[in-house]
N, C-alpha and C positions, 0 to 999 in steps of 0.2 A: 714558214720562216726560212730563210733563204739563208747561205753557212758566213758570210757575214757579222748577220742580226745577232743566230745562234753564238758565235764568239766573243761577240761583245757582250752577249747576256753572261757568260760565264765568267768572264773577265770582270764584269761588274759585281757578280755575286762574290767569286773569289776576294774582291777588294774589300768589300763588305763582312768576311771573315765567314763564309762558306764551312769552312775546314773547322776554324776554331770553332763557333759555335754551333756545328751538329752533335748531338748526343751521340751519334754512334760512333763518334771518333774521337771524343773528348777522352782521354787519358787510357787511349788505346794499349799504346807502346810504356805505358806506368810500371813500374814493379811494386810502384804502391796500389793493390788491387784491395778489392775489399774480402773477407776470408768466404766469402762465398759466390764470390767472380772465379777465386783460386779453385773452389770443387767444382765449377761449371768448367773451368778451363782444363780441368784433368779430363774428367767425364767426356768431353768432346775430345780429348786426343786420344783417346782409350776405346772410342765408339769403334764397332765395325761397318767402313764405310763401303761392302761389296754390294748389299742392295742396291737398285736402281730407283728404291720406292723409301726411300727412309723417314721415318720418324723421330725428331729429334727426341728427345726424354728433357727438354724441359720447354716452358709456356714460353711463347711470342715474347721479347721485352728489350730495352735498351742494353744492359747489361749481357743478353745471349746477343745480340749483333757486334756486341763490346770484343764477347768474347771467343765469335768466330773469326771476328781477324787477326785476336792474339796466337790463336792455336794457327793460325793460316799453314805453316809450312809442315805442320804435321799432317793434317787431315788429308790436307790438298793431295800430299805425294803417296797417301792411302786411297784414295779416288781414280788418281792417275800414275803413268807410266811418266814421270818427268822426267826430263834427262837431267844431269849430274854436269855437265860442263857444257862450255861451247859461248854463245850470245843469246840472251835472253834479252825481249823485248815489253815492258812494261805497258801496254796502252792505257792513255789515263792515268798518268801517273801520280797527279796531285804531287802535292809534297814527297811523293817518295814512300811511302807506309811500307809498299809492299819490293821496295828496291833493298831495307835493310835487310832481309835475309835471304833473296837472291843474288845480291852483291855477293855472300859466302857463298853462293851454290855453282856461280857460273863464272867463268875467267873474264867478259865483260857483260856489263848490262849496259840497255840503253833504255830511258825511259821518256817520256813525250806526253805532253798535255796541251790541250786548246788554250790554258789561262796563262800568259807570260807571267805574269807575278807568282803563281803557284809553280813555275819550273825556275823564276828567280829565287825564291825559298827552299825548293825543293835544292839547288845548287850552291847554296850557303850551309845546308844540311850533309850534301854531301863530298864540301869542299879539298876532303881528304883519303879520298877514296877516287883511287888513279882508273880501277876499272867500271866505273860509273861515267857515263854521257846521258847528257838533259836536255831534248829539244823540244820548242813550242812546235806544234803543228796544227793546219789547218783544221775547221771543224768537220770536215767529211775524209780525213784521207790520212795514211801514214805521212811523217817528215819525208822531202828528196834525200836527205841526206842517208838514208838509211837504204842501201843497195840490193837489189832483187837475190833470192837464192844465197843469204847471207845468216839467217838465226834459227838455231835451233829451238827453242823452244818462244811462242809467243803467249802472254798473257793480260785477261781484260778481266779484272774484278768488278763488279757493280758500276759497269760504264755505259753497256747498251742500251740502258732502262733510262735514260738520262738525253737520249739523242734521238732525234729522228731517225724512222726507216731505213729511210735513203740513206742517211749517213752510215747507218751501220751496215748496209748492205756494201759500201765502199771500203769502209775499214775491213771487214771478213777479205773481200777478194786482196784488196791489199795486204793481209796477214797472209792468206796464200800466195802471193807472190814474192815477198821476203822470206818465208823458210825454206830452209834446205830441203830438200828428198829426203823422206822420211822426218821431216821435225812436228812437233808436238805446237797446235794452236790450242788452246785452254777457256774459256770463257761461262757468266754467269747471266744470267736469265731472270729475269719474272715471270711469274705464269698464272692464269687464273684472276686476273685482275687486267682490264684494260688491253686487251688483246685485238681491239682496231683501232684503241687511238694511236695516232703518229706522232702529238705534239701537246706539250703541257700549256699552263701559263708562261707569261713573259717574267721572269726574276725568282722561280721557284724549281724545285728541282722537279723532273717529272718521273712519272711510272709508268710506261709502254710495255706492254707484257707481250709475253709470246707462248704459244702452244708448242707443245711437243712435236710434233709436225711442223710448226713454220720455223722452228729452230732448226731442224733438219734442213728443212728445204732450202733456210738462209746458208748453211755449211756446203751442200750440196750445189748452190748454183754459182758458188765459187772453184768448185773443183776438188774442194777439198771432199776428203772419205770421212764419215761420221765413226769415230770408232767407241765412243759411249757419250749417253745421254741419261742424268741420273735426276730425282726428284728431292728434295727434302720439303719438309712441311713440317710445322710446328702449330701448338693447339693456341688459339686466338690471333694468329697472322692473318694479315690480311689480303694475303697471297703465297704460293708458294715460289721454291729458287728452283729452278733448273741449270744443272751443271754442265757443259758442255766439252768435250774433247774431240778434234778433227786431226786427222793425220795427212800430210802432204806426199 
């Protein structure tokens, strides 16, 4: 699939309500949870995340993927070294999920997604928020707008597993070429599942996995230095996450 096809497919899924109707995102950001999303979501910001081999303590299910993106800015910043200020770059941004609490962490954000309608909602969301920018960009590549040697810290939640190879081997060097010396790139994995397909169906989300080694070597032949690489797995998933952190 040629970056094109890929962006219209996304575009078409996004129009088709992509975001609303997946289960793991449906009333993500709720404070109406239910009293035992509430114990899952303490539980996972209370875990000790220094293993590199972790076992989550509870089973595979919609409600724990619920509720690894509510706890996101706690866990995450026990895993990694994130910096505290500066430009942080969202890739994949969707609607923004993960721009509301990097909006308070960093002095601006920028965020960017392949689907014009998901960065038109994403900018109706965050209409009032001065240090937020939202650009569409190509299917294989950072925005131009976004200038070399400019963000401290880069971030890709559950993006790579969704895009061809190729494209994400473009997006990694392009996150190396936007950060500063010394800034922090961040990203998440599949592993254990589908680790030589490149491409899914047409209008469905796909699952491209990668091994501990080709996550390396994908960090690696962009320049950047691997500075941890961690595993979580949970009992009935049907793959596990590999966490990834690169330093410039």
């Amino acid at each position: 699939m040629d970056k094109s096809e890929f962006k219209a497919m996304w575009e078409r899924m996004q129009k088709d309500g992509y975001f609303e109707q997946h289960a793991h995102y449906q009333e993500v950001d709720s404070s109406l949870v239910r009293h035992v999303d509430d114990e899952m979501d303490r539980t996972l910001a209370s875990l000790d995340y220094s293993s590199d081999d972790l076992k989550l303590p509870f089973p595979y299910s919609v409600e724990l993927e619920r509720s690894i993106k509510r706890t996101e800015p706690i866990w995450l910043k026990k895993l990694f070294a994130i910096p505290a200020s500066g430009l942080a770059i969202d890739v994949g941004c969707g609607y923004g999920r993960t721009i509301r609490w990097l909006c308070n962490s960093f002095d601006h954000v920028i965020g960017f997604d392949v689907s014009a309608s998901a960065i038109e909602k994403a900018r109706e969301n965050f209409a009032m928020h001065d240090n937020v920018e939202l650009l569409v960009s190509e299917a294989d590549g950072f925005p131009p707008e976004i200038g070399p040697n400019s963000a401290d810290f880069v971030y890709a939640f559950t993006v790579f597993q969704h895009i061809p190879r190729e494209f994400t081997a473009r997006y990694v060097r392009d996150a190396a070429d936007r950060l500063k010396a010394g800034g922090l790139f961040v990203f998440n994995l599949i592993s254990e599942i589908n680790e030589e397909l490149d491409t899914g169906d047409v209008g469905v989300e796909w699952a491209i996995g990668y091994s501990r080694d080709s996550a390396r070597a994908l960090v690696e032949s962009s320049g950047l230095a691997v500075e941890r690489v961690a595993r979580w797995r949970a009992d009935g998933a049907p793959a596990s996450w590999i966490w990834v952190a690169a330093r410039k």
